[in-house]
VOGU-3710 file (C-alpha; in Angstrom, 3 decimals, decimal comma):
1> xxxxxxxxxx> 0,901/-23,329/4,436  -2,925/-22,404/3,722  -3,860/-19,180/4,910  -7,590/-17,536/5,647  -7,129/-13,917/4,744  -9,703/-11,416/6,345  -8,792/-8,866/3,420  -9,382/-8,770/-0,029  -8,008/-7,789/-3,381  -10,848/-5,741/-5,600
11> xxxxxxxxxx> -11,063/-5,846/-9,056  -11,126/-2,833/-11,233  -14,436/-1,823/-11,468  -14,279/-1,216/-7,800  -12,339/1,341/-7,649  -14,298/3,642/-10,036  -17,816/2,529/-7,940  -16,425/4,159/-4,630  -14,241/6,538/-3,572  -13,080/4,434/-0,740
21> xxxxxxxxxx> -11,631/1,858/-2,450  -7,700/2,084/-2,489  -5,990/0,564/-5,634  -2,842/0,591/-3,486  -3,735/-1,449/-1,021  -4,971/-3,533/-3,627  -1,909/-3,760/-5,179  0,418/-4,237/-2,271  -1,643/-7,402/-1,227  -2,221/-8,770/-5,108
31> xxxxxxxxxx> 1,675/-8,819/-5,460  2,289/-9,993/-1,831  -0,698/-13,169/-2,440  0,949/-14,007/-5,843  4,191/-14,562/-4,365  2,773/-16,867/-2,209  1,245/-18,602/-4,435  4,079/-19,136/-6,892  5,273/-22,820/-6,968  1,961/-24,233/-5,312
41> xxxxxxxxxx> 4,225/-23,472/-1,849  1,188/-21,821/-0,188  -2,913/-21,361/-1,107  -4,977/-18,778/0,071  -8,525/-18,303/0,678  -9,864/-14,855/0,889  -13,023/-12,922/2,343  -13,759/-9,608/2,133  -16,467/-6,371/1,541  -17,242/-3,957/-0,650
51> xxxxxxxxxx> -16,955/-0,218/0,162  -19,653/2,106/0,824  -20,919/5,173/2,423  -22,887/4,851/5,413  -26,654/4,547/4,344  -28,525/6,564/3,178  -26,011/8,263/1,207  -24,896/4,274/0,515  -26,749/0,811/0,339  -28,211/-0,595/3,228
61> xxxxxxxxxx> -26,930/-3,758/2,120  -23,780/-3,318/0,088  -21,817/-6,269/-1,922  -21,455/-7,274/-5,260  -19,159/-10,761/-5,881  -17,856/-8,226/-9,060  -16,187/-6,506/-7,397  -13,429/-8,907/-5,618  -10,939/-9,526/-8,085  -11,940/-13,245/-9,463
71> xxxxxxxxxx> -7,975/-14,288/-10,026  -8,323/-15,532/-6,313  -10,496/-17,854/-4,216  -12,596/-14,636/-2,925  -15,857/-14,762/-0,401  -18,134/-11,764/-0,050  -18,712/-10,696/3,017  -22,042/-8,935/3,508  -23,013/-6,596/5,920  -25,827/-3,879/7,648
81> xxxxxxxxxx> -24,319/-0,835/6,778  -26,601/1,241/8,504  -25,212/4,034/11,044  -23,893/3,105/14,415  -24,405/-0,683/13,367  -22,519/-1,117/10,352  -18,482/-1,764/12,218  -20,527/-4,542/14,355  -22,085/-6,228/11,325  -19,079/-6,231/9,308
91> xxxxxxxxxx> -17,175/-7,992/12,466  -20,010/-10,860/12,573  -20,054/-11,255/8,624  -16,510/-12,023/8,461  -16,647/-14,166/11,703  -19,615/-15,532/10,210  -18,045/-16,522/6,329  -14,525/-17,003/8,017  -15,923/-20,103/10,197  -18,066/-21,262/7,533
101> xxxxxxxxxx> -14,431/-21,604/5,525  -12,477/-22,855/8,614  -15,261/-26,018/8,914  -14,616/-26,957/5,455  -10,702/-26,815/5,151  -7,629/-26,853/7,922  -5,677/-23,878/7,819  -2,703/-23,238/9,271  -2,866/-19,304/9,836  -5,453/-16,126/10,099
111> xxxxxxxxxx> -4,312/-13,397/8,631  -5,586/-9,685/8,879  -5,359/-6,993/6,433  -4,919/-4,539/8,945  -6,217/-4,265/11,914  -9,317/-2,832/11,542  -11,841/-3,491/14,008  -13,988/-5,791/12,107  -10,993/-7,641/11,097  -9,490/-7,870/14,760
121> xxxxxxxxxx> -12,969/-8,940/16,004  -13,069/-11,486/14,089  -9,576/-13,120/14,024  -9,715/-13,279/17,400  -12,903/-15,232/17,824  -11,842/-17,418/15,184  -8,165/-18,003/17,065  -10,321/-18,793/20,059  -12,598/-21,161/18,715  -10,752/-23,121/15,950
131> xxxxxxxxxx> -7,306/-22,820/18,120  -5,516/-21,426/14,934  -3,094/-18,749/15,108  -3,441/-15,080/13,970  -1,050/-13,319/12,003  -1,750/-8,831/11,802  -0,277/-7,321/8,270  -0,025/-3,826/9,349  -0,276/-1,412/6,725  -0,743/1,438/8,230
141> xxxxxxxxxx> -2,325/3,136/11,665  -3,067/6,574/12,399  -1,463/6,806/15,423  -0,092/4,233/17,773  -0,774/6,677/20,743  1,564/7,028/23,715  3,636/4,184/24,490  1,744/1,786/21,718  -1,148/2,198/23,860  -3,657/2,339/20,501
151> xxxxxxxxxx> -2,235/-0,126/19,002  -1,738/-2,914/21,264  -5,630/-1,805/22,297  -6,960/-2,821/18,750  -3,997/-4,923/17,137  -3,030/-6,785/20,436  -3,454/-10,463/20,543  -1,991/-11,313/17,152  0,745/-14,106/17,625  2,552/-12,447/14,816
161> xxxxxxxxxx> 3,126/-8,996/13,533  4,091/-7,821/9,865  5,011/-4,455/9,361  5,367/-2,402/6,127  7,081/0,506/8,309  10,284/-0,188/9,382  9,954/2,322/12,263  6,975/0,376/12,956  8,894/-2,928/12,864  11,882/-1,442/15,314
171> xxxxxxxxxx> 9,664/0,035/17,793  6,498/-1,769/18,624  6,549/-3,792/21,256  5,088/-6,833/20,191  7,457/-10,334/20,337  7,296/-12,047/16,955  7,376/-9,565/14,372  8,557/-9,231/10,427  9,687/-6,092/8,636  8,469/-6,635/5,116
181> xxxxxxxxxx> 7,491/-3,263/3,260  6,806/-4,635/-0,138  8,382/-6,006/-2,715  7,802/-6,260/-6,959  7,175/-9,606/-9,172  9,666/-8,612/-11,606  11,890/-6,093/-12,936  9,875/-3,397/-15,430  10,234/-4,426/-19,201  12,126/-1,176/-20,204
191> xxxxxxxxxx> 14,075/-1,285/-16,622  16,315/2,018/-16,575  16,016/5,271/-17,400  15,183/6,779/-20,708  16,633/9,103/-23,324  13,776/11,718/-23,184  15,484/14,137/-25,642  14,118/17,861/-24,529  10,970/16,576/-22,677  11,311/15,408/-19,265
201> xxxxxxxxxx> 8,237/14,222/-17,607  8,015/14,163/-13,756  4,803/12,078/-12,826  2,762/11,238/-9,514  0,294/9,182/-8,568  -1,763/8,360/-5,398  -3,082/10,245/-2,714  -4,427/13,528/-2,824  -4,168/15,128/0,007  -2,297/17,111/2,566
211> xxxxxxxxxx> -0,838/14,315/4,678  -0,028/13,084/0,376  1,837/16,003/-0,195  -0,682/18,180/-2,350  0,940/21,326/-1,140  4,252/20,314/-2,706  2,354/19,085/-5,950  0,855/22,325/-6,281  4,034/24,807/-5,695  6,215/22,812/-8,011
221> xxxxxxxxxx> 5,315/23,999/-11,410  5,744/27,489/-10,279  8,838/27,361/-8,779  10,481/24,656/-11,429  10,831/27,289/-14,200  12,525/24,973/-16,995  9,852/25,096/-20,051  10,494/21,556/-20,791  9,322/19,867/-17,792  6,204/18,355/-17,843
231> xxxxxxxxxx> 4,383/17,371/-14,757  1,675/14,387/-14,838  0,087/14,405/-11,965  -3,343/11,420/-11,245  -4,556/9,817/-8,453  -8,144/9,849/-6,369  -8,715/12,865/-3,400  -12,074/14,980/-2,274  -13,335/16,880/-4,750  -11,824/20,811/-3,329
241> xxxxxxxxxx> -8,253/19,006/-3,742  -9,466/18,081/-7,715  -10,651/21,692/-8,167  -7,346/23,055/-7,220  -5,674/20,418/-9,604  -7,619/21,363/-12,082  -7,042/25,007/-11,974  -3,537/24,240/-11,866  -3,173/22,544/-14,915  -5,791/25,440/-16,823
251> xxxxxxxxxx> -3,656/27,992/-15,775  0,067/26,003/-16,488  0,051/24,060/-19,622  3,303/22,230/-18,720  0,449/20,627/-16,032  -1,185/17,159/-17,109  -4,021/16,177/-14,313  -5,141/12,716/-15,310  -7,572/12,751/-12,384  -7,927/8,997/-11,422
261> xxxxxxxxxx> -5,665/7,139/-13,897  -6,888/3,520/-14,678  -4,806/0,205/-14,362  -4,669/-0,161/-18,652  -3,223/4,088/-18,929  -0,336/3,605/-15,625  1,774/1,286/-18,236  2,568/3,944/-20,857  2,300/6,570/-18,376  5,083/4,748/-16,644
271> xxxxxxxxxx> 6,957/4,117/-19,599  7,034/7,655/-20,955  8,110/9,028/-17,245  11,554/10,049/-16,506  11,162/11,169/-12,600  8,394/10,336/-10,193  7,504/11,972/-6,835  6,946/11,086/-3,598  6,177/13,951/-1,861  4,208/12,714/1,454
281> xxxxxxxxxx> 4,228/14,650/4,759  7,115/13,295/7,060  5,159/15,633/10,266  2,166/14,021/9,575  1,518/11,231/12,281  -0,546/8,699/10,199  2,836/8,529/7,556  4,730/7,159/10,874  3,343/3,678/10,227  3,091/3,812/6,181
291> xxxxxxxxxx> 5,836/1,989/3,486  4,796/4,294/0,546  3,831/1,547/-2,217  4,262/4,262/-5,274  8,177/4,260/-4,275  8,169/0,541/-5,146  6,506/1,224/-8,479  8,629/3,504/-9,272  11,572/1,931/-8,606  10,222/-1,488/-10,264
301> xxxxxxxxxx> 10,867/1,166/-13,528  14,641/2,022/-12,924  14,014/5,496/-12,732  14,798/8,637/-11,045  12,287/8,991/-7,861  12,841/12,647/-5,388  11,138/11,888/-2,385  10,261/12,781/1,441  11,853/10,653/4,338  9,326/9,211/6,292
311> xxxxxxxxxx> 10,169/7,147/9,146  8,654/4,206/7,373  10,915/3,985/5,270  13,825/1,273/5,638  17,189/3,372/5,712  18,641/1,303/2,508  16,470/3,846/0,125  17,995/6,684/0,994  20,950/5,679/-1,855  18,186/4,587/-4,102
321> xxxxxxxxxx> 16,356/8,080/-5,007  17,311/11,459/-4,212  15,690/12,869/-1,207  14,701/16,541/0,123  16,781/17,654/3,252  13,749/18,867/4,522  9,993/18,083/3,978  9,979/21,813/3,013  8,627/22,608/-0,112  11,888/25,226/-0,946
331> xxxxxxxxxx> 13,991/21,350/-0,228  11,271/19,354/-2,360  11,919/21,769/-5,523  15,669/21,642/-4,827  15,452/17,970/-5,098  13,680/17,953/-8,026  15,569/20,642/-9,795  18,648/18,516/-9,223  16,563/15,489/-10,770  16,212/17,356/-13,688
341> xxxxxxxxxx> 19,665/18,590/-14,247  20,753/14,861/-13,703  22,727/13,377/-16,728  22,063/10,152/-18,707  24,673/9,169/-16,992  23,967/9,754/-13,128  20,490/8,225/-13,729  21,853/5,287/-14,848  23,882/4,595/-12,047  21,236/5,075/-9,271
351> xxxxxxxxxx> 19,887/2,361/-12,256  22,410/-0,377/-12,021  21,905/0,257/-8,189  18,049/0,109/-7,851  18,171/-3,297/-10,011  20,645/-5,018/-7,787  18,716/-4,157/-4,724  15,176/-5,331/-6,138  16,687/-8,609/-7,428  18,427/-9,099/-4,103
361> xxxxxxxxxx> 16,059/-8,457/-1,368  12,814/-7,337/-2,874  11,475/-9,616/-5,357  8,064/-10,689/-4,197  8,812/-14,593/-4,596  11,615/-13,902/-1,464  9,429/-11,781/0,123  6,852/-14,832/0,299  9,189/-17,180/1,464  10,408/-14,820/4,355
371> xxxxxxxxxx> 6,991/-14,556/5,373  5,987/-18,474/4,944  8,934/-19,401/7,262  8,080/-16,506/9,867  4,531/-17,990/10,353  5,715/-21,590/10,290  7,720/-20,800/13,331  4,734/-19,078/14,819  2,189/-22,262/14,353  5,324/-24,610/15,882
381> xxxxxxxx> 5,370/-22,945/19,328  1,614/-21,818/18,801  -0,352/-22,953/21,943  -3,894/-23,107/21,560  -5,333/-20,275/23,625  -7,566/-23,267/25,885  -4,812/-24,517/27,123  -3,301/-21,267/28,243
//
């Protein structure tokens, strides 16, 4: 299969030029594009943009080729980004590079990273014109709105839906659809949990921000009283949520803010964790349509992770980490608590259990392959939309 991605993967340096930028995002698709490409069974040709505030506070013309990770075939994507203009430019620059690409090679498949607008725009002039059939990864959405209404508005169209949340997968009412939340390339060198001695480090990483679970993130040190716990906490947010952060962690010195935490510090910050957190909002709408990608991380590691249930989240994790009753914070401490009272023993159960469920269903290779046959279906019975 050959595949036009509207979507890219950015390479480090973006993510400390703009605030936008989402290593997670960046991460989910890396892992899900290498598993493609494994074994020469699929190649991939990507375009995509670079983040920016809307000028003047940005550039009028943002882009820098830097800044998409080199590892693939990547295309810039340039655009206006001037206000009230720049969502329309974007739209024609990818329809513009994506037909430049589709005159000089056959693909099989156009696939969206989300369906943002510029993305959807697009896809489907590209399906139209070059009769090739669309495929919508969706990520996330803020809110499908009453009876899908939102979403089949600005993601309908696509002959094929993938879906991180399995909610999103049960209920949307689309026909051909995939539930595929994410998956890892291989089991974490030091898989299991570790003998930490006195010190037992609870870490987090990613979002912060209400709908993240900041409000949790804060509470915790005060109402986990054991002197031994050490909380890590990193990860990118507005600059009131890294002032409260950081007068957290002045005023507790069990409290390590990292701020944003770089690819080359996550290893041995991973390695020296012994519990990891996942404490996003379950009332919060936009976490309806979300697979949490830190949870696979963390469970790529073979350790303890106390978590949230969102509705995203496929209903074989709930025997892989130990989750609060309640998205309360009193239930979120409980949790943890009980994570830190855990023995050697009890963590390496949940171990043995989290390894034969990532080598089973979750390695990134089978994840590929699901994916590869699920669009290979699509493009048999795909009829070109002119002779509709």
């Amino acid at each position: 299969m050959n595949y036009l991605v509207l979507g890219t993967v950015l390479s480090p340096d973006a993510f400390s030029y703009n605030l936008a930028a989402n290593p997670a995002s960046s991460k989910w698709l890396s892992g899900f594009l290498d598993g493609l490409l494994v074994g020469d069974q699929a190649s991939v040709t990507l375009c995509g943009h670079c983040y920016s505030q809307v000028w003047p506070k940005g550039e009028l013309f943002p882009g820098n080729q830097k800044y998409l990770d080199e590892k693939y075939d990547n295309h810039l994507v340039r655009y206006l980004n001037a206000p009230g203009l720049r969502f329309t430019s974007m739209a024609r620059g990818y329809y513009k590079m994506g037909s430049q690409l589709v005159q000089k090679q056959d693909f099989d498949a156009i696939v969206t990273y989300n369906p943002y607008p510029w993305h959807v725009a697009a896809a489907r002039r590209l399906r139209s014109q070059y009769n090739i059939p669309w495929i919508c990864l969706n990520l996330d959405f803020d809110d499908v709105g009453d009876e899908w209404e939102c979403f089949l508005r600005e993601a309908g169209g696509a002959d094929g839906h993938l879906f991180l949340s399995h909610w999103g997968y049960e209920n949307a009412p689309v026909q051909n659809k995939i539930h595929l939340d994410s998956g890892v390339s291989e089991l974490a060198k030091d898989f299991g949990c570790r003998d930490s001695g006195n010190t037992i480090n609870v870490v987090y990483l990613g979002k912060l921000s209400k709908s993240g679970g900041l409000d949790v993130l804060l509470a915790l040190p005060e109402l986990v009283s054991n002197e031994n716990v050490r909380f890590i906490y990193g990860g990118k947010g507005q600059p009131g949520e890294i002032a409260k952060l950081n007068a957290l962690a002045a005023s507790d010195a069990r409290v390590d803010f990292r701020g944003f935490v770089n690819d080359d510090e996550i290893q041995s910050l991973f390695d020296s964790a012994d519990i990891f957190l996942n404490p996003r909002d379950p009332d919060d709408v936009v976490n309806d349509m979300v697979f949490p990608s830190k949870i696979m991380h963390y469970l790529q590691t073979g350790k303890t992770v106390v978590s949230t249930w969102t509705k995203g989240l496929d209903p074989v994790y709930r025997d892989l980490m130990l989750i609060a009753e309640t998205p309360t914070i009193k239930d979120f401490t409980g949790a943890t608590i009980k994570a830190v009272e855990e023995t050697i023993g009890q963590r390496s159960i949940r171990s043995e259990r989290i390894g034969e469920f990532l080598r089973g269903s979750r390695l990134w290779t089978a994840q590929a392959r699901r994916f590869d046959a699920f669009v290979s279906d699509i493009c048999k019975e795909f009829e070109a939309p002119t002779a509709r």
